[in-house]
PDB file with SEQRES, HELIX, SHEET and CRYST1 records, atoms N, CA, C and O in Angstrom:
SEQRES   1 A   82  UNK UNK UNK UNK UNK UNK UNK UNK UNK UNK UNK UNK UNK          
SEQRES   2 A   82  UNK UNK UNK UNK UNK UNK UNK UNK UNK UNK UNK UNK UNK          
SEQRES   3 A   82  UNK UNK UNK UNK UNK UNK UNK UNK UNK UNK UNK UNK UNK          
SEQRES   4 A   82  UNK UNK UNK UNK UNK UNK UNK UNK UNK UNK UNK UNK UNK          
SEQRES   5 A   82  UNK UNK UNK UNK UNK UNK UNK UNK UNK UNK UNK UNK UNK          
SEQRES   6 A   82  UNK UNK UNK UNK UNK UNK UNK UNK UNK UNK UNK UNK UNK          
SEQRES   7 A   82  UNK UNK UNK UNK                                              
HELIX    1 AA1 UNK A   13  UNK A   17  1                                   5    
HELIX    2 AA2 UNK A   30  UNK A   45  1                                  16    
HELIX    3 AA3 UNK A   59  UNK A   67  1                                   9    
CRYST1    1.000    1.000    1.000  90.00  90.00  90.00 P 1           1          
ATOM      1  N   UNK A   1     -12.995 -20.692   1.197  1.00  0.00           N  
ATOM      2  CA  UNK A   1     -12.149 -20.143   2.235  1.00  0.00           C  
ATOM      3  C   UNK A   1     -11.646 -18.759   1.804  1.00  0.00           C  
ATOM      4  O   UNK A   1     -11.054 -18.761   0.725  1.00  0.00           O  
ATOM      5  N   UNK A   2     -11.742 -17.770   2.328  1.00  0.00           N  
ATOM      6  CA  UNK A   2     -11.522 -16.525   2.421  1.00  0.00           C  
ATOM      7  C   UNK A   2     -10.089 -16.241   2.779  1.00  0.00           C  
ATOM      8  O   UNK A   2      -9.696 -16.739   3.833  1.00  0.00           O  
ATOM      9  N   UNK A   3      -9.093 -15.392   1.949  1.00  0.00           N  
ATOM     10  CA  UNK A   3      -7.346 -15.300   2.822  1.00  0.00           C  
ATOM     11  C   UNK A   3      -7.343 -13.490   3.027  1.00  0.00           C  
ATOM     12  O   UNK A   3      -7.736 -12.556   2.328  1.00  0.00           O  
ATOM     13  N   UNK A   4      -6.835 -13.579   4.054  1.00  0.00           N  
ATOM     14  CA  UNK A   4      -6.554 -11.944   4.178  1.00  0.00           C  
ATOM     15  C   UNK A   4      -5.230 -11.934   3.959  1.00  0.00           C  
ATOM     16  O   UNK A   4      -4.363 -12.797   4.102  1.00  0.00           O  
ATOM     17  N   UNK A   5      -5.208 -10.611   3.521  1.00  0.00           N  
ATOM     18  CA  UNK A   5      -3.544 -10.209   2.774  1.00  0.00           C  
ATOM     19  C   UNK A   5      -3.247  -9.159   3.467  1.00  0.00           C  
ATOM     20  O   UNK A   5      -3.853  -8.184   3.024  1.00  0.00           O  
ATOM     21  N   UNK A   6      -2.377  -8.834   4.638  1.00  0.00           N  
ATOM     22  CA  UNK A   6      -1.200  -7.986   4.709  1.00  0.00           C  
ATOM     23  C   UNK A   6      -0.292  -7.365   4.256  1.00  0.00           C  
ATOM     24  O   UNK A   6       0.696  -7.977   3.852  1.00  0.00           O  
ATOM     25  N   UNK A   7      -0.377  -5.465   4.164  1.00  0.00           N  
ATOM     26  CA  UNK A   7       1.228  -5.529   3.285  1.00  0.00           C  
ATOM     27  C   UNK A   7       1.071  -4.293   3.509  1.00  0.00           C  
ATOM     28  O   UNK A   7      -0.025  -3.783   3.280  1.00  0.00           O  
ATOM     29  N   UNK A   8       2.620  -3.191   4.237  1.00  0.00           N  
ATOM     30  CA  UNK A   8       2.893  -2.546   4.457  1.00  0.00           C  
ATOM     31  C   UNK A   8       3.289  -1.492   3.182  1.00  0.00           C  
ATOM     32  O   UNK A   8       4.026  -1.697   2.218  1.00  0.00           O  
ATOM     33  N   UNK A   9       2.529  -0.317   3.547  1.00  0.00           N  
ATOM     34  CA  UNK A   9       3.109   0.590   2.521  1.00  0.00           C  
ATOM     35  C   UNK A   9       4.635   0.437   2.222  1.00  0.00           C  
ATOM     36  O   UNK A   9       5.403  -0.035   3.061  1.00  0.00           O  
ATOM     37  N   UNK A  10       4.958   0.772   1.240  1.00  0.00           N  
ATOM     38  CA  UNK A  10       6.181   0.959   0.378  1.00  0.00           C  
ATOM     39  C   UNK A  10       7.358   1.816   0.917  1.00  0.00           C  
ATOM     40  O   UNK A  10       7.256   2.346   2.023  1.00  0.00           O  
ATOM     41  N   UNK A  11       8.348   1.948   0.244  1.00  0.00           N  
ATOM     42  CA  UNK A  11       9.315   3.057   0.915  1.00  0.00           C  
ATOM     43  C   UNK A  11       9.006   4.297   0.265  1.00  0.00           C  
ATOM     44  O   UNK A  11       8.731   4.370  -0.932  1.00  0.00           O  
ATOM     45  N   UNK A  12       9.057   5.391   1.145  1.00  0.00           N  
ATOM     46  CA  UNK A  12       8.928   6.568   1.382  1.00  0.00           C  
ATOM     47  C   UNK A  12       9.850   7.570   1.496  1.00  0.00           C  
ATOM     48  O   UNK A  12      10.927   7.529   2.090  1.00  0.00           O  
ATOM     49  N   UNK A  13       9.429   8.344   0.976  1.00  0.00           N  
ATOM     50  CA  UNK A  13      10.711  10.153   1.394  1.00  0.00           C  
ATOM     51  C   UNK A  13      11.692   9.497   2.543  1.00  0.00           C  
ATOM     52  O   UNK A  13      12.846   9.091   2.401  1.00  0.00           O  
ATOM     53  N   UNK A  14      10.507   9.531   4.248  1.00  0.00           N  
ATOM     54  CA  UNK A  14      11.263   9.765   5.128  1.00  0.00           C  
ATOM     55  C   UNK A  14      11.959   8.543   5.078  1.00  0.00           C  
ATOM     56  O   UNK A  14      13.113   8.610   5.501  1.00  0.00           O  
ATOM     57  N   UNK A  15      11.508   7.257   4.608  1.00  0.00           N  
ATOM     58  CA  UNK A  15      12.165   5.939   4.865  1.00  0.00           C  
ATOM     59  C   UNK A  15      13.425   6.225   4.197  1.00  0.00           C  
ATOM     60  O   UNK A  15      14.479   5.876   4.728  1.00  0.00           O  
ATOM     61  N   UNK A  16      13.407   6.915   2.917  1.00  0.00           N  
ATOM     62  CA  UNK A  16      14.355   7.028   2.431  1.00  0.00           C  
ATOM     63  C   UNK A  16      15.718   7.812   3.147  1.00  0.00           C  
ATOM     64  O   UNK A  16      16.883   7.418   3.191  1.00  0.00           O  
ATOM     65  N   UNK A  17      15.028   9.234   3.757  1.00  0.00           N  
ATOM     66  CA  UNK A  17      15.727   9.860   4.843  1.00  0.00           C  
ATOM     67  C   UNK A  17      16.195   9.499   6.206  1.00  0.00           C  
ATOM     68  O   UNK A  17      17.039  10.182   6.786  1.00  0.00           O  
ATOM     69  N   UNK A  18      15.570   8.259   6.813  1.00  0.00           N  
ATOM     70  CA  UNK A  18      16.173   7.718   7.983  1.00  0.00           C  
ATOM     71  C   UNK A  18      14.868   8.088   8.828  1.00  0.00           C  
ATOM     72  O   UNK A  18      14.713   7.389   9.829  1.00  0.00           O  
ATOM     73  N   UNK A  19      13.729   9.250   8.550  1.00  0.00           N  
ATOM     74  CA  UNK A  19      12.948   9.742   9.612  1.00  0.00           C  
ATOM     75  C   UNK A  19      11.869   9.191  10.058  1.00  0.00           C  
ATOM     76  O   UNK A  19      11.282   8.460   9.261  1.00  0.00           O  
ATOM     77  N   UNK A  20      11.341   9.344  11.295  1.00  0.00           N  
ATOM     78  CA  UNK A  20      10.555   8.416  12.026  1.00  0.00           C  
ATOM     79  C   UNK A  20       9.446   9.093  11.330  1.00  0.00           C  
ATOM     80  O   UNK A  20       9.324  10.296  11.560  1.00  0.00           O  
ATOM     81  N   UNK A  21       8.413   8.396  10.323  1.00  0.00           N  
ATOM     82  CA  UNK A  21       6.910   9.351  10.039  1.00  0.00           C  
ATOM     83  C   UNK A  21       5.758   9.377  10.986  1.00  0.00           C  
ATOM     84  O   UNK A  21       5.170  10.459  11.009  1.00  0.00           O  
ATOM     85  N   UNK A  22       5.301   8.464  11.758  1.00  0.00           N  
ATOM     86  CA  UNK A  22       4.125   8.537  12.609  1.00  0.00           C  
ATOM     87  C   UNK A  22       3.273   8.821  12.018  1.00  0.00           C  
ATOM     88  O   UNK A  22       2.802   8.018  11.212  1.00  0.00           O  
ATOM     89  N   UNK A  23       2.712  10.142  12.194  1.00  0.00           N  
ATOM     90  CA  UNK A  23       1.442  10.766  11.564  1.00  0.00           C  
ATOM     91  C   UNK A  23       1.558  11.467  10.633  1.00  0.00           C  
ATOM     92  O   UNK A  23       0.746  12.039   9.905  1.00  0.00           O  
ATOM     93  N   UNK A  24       2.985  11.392  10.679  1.00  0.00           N  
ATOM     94  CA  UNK A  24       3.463  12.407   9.312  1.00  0.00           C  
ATOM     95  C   UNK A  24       3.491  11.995   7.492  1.00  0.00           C  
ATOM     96  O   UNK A  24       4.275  11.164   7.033  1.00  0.00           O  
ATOM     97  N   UNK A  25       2.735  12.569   6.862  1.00  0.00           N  
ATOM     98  CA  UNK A  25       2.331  12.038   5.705  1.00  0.00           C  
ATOM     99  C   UNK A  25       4.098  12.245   4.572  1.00  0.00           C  
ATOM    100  O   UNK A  25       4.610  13.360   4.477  1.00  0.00           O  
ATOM    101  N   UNK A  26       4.543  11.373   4.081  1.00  0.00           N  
ATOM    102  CA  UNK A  26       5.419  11.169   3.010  1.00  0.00           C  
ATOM    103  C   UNK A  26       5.111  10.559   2.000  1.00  0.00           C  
ATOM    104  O   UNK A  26       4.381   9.571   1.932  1.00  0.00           O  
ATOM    105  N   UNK A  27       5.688  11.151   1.085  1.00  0.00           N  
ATOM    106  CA  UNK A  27       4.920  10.284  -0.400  1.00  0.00           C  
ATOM    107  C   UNK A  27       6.218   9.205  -0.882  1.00  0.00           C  
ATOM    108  O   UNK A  27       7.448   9.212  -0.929  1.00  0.00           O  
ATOM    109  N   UNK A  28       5.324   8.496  -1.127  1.00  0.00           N  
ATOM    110  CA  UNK A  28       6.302   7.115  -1.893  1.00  0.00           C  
ATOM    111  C   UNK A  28       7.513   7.810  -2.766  1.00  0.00           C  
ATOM    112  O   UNK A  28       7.354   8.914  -3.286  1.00  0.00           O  
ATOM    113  N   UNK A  29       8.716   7.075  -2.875  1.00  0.00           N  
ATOM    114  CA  UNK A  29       9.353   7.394  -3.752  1.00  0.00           C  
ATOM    115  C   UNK A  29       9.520   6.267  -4.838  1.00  0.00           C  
ATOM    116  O   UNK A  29       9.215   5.165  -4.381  1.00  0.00           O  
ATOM    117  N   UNK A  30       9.874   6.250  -5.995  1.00  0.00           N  
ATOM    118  CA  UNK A  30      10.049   5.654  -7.444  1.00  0.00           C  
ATOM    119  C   UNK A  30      10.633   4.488  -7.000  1.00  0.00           C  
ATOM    120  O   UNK A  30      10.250   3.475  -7.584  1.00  0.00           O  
ATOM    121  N   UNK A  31      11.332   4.369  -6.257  1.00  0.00           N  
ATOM    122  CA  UNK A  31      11.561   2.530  -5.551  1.00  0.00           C  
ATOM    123  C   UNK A  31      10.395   2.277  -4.898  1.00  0.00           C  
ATOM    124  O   UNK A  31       9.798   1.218  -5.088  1.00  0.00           O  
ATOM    125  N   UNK A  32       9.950   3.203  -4.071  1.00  0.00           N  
ATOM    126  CA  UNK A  32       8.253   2.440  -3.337  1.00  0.00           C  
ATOM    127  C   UNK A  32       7.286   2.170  -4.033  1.00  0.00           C  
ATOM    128  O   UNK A  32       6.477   1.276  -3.788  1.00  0.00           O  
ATOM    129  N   UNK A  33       7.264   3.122  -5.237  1.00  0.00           N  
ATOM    130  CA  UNK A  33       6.577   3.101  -6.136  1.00  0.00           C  
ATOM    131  C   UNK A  33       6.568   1.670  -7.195  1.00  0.00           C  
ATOM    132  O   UNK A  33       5.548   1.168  -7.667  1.00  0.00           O  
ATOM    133  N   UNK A  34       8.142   1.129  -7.440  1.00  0.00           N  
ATOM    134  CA  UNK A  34       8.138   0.097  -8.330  1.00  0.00           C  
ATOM    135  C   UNK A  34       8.036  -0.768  -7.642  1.00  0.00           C  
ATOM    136  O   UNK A  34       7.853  -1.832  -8.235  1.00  0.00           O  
ATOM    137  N   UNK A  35       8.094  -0.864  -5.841  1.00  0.00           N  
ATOM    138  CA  UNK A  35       8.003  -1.966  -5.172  1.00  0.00           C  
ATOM    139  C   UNK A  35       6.327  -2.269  -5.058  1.00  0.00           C  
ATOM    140  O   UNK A  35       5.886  -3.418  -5.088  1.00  0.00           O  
ATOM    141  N   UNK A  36       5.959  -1.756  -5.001  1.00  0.00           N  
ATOM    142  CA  UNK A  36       4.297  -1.590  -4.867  1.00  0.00           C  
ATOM    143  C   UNK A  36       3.621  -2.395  -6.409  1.00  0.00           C  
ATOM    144  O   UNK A  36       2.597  -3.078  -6.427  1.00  0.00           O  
ATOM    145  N   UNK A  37       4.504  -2.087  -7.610  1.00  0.00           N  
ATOM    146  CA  UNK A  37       4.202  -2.840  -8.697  1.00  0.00           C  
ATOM    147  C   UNK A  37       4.438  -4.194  -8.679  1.00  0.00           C  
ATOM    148  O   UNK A  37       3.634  -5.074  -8.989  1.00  0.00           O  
ATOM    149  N   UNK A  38       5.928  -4.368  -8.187  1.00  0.00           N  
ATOM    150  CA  UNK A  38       6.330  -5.547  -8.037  1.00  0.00           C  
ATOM    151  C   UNK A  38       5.057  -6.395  -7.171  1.00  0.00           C  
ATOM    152  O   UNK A  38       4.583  -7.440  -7.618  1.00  0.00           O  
ATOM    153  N   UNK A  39       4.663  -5.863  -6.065  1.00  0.00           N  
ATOM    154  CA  UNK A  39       3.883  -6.964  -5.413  1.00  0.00           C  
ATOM    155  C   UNK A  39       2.659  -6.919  -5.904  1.00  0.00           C  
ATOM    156  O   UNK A  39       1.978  -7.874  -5.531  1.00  0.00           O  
ATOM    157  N   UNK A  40       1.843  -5.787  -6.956  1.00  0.00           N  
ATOM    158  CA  UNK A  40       0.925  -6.217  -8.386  1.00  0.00           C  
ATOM    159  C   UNK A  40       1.176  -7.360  -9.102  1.00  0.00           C  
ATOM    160  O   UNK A  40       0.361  -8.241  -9.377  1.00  0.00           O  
ATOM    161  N   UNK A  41       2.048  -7.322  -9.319  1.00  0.00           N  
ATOM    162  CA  UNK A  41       2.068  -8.567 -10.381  1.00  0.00           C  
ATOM    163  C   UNK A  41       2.243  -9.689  -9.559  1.00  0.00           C  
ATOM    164  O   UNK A  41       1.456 -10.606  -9.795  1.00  0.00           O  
ATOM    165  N   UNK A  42       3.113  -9.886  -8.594  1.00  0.00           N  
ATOM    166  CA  UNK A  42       2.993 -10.728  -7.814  1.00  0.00           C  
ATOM    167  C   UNK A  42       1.466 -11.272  -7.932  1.00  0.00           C  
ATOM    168  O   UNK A  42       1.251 -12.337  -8.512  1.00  0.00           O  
ATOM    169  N   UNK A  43       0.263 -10.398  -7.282  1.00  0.00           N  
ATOM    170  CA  UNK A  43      -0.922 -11.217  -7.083  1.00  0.00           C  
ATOM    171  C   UNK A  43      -1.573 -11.367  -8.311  1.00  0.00           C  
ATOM    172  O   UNK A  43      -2.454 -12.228  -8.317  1.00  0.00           O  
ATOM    173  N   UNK A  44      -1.375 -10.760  -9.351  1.00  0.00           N  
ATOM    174  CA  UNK A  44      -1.661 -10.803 -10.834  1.00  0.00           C  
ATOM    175  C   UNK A  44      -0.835 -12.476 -11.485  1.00  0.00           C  
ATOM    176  O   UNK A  44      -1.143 -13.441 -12.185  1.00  0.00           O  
ATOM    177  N   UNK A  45      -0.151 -12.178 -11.025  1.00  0.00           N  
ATOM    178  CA  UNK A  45       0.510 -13.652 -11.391  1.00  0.00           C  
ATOM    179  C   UNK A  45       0.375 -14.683 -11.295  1.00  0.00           C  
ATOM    180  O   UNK A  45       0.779 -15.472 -12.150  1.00  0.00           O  
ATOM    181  N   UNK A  46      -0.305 -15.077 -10.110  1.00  0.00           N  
ATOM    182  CA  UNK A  46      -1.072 -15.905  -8.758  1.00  0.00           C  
ATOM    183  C   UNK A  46      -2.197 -16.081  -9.199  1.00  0.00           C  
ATOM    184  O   UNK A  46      -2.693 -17.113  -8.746  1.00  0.00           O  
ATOM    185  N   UNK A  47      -2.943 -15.449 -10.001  1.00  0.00           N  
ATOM    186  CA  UNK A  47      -4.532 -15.232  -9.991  1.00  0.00           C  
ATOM    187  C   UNK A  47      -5.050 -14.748  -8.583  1.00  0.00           C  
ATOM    188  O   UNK A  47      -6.044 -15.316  -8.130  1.00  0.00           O  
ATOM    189  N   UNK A  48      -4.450 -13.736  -7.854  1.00  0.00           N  
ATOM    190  CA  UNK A  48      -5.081 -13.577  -6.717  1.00  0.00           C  
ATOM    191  C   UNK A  48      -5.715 -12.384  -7.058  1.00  0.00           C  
ATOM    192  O   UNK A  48      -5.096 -11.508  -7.661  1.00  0.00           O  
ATOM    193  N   UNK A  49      -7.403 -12.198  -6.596  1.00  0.00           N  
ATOM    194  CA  UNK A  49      -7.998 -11.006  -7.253  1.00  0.00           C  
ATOM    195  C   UNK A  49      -8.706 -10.708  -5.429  1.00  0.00           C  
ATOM    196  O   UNK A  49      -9.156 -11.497  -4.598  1.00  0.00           O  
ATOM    197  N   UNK A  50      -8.537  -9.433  -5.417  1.00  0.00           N  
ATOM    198  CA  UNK A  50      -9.296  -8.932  -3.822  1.00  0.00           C  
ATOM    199  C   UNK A  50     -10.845  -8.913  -4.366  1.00  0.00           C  
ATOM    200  O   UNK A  50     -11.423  -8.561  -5.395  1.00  0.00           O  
ATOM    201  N   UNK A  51     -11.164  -9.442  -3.198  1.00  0.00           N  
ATOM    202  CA  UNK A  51     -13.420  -8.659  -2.978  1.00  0.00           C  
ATOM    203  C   UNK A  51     -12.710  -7.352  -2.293  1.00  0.00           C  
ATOM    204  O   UNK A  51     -13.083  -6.377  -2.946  1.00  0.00           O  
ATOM    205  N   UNK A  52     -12.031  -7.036  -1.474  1.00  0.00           N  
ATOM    206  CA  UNK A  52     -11.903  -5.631  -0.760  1.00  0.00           C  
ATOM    207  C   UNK A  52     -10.755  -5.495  -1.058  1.00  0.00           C  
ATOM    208  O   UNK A  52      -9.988  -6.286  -1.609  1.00  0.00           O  
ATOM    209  N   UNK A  53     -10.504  -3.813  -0.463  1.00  0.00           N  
ATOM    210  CA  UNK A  53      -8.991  -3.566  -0.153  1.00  0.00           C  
ATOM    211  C   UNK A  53      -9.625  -2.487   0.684  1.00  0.00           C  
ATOM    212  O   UNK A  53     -10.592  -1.793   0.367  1.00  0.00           O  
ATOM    213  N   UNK A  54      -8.853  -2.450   1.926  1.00  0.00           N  
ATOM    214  CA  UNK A  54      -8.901  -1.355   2.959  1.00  0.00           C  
ATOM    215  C   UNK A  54      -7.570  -0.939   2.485  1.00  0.00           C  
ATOM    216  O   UNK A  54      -6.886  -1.373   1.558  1.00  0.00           O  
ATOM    217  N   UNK A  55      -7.277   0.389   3.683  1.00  0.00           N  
ATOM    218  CA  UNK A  55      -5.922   1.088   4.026  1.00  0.00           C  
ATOM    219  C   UNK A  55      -6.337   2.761   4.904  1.00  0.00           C  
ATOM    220  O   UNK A  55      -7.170   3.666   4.843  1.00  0.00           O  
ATOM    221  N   UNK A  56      -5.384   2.447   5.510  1.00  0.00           N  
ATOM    222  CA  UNK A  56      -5.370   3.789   6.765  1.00  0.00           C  
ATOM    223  C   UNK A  56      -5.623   4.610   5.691  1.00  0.00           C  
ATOM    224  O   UNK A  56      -5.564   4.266   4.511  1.00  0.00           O  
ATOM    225  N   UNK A  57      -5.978   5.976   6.220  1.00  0.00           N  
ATOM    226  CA  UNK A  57      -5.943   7.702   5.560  1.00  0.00           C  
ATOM    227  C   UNK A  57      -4.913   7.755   5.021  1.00  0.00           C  
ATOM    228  O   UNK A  57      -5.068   8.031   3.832  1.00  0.00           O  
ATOM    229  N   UNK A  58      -3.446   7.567   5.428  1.00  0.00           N  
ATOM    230  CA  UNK A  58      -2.121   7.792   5.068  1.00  0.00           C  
ATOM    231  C   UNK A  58      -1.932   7.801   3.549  1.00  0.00           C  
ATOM    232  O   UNK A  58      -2.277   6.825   2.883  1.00  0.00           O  
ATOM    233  N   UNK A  59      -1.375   8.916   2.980  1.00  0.00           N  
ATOM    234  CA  UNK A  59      -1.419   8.416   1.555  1.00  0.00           C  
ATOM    235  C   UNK A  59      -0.547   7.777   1.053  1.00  0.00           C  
ATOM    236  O   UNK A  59      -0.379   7.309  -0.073  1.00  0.00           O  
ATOM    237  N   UNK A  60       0.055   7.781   2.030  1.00  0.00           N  
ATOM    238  CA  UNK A  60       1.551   6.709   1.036  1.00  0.00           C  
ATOM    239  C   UNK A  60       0.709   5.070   1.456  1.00  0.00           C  
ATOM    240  O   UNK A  60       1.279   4.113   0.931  1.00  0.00           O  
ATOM    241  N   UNK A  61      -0.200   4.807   2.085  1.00  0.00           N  
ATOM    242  CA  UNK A  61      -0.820   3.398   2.858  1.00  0.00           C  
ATOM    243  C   UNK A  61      -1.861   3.600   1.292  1.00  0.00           C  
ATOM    244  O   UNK A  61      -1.903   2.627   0.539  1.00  0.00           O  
ATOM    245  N   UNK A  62      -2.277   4.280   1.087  1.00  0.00           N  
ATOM    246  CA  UNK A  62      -3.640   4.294  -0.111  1.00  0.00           C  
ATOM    247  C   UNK A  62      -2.961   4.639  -1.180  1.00  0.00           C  
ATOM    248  O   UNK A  62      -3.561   4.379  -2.223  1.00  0.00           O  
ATOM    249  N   UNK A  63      -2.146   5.027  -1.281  1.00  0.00           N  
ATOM    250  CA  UNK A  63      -1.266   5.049  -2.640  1.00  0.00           C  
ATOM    251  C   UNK A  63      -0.865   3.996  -3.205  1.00  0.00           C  
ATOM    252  O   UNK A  63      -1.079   3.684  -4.376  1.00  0.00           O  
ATOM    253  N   UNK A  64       0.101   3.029  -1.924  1.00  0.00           N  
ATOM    254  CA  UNK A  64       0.549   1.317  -1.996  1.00  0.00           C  
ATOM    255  C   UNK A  64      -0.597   0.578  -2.581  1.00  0.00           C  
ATOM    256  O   UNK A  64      -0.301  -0.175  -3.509  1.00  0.00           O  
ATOM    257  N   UNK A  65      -2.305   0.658  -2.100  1.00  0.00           N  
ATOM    258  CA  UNK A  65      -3.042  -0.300  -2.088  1.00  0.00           C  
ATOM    259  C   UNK A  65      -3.928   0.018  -3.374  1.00  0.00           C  
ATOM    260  O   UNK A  65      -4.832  -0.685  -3.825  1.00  0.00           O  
ATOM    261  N   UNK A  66      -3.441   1.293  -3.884  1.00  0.00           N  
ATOM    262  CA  UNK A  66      -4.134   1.624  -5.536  1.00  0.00           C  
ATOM    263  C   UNK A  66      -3.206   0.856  -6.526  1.00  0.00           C  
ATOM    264  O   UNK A  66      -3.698   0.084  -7.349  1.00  0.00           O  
ATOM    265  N   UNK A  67      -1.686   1.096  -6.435  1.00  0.00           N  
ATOM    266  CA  UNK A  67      -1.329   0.611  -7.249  1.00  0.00           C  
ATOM    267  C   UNK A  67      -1.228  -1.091  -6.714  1.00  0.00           C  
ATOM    268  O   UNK A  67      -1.491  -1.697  -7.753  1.00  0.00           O  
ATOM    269  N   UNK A  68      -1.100  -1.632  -6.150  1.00  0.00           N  
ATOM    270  CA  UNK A  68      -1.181  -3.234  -5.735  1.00  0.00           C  
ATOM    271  C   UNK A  68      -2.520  -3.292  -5.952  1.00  0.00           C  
ATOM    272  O   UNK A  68      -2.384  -4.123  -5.053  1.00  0.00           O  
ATOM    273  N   UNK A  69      -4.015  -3.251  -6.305  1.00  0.00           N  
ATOM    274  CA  UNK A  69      -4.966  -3.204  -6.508  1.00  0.00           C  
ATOM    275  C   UNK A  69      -5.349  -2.811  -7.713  1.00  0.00           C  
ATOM    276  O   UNK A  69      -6.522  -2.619  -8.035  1.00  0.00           O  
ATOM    277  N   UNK A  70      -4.049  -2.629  -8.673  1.00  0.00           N  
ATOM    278  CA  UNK A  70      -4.093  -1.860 -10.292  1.00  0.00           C  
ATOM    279  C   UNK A  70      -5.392  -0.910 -10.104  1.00  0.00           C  
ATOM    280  O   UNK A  70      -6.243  -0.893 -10.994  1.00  0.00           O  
ATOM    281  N   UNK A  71      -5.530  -0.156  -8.992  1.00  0.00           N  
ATOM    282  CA  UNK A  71      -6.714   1.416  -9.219  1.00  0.00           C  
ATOM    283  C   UNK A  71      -7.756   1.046  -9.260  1.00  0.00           C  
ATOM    284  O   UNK A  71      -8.466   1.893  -9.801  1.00  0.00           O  
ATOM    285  N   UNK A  72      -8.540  -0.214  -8.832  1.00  0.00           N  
ATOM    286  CA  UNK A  72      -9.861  -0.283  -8.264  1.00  0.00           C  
ATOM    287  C   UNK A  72     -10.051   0.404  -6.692  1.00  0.00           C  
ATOM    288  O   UNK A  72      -9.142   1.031  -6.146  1.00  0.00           O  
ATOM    289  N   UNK A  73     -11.434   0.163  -6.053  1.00  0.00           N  
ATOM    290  CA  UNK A  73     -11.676   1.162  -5.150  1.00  0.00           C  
ATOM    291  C   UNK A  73     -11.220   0.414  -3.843  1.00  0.00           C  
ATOM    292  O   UNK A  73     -11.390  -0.785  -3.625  1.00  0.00           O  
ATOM    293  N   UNK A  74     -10.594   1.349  -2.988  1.00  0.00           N  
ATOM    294  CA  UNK A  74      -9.608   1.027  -1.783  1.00  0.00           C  
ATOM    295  C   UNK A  74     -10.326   2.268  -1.187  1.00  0.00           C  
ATOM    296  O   UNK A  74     -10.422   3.438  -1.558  1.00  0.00           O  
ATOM    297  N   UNK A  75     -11.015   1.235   0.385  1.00  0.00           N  
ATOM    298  CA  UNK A  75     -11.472   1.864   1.173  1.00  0.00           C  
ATOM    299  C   UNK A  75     -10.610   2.749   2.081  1.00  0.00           C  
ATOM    300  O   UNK A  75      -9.434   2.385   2.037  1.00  0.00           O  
ATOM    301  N   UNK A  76     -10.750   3.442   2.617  1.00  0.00           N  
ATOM    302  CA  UNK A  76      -9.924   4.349   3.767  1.00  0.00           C  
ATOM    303  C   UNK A  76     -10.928   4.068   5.154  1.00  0.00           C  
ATOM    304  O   UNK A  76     -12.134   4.254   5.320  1.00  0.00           O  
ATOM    305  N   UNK A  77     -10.089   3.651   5.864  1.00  0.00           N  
ATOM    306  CA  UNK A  77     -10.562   3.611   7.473  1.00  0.00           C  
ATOM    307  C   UNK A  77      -9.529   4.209   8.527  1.00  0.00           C  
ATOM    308  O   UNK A  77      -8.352   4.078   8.861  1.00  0.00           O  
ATOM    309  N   UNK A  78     -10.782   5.020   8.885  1.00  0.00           N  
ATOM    310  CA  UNK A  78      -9.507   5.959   9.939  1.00  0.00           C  
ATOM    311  C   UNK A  78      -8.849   5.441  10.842  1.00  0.00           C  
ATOM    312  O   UNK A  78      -7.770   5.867  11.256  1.00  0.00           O  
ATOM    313  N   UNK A  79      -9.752   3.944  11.446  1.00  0.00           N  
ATOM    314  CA  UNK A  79      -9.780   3.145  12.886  1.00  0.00           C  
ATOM    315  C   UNK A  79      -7.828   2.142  12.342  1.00  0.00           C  
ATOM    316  O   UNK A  79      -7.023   1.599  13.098  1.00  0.00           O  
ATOM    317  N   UNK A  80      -7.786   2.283  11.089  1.00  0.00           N  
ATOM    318  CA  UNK A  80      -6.503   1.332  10.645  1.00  0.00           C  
ATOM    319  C   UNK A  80      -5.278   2.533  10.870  1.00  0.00           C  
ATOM    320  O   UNK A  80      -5.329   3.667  10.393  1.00  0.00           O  
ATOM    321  N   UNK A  81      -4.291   2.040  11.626  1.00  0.00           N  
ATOM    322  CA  UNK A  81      -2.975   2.960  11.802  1.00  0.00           C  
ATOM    323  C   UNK A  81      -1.784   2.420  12.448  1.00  0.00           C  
ATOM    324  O   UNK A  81      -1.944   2.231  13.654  1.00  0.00           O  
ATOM    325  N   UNK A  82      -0.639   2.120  11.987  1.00  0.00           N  
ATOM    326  CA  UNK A  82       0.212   1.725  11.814  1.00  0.00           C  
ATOM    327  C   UNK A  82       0.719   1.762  13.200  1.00  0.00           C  
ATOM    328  O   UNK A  82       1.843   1.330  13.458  1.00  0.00           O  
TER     329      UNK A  82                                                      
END                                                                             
């Protein structure tokens, strides 16, 4: 049986600022950043290992899914957007 995993990029500049991003690219900040670890180990912990990882263009979306993926290869699909 195959599980798909869901999980929203991390907090961000604007999240941090209150601002609506849309299309607007913000980079993780050092809490999004350690939150993004936190849910690493989470699946590290689990024995949960991906066959894939997608994520939108967004880099704070492919930033989240490098480090939750400890930096194996994370596809980008343009058709994925928040």
């Amino acid at each position: 049986m195959k599980t798909l995993y869901l999980l929203r990029h991390r907090q961000t500049l604007f999240n941090l600022l209150g601002k609506i991003q849309g299309v607007c690219d913000s980079p993780l900040t050092e809490q999004g950043i350690g939150q993004a670890q936190v849910a690493r180990d989470y699946f590290l912990d689990h024995d949960i290992i991906f066959d894939h990882v997608y994520s939108s263009t967004q880099e704070r979306a492919v930033d989240t899914a490098e480090i939750v993926c400890d930096y194996k290869s994370v596809t980008r699909l343009k058709g994925v957007k928040e």
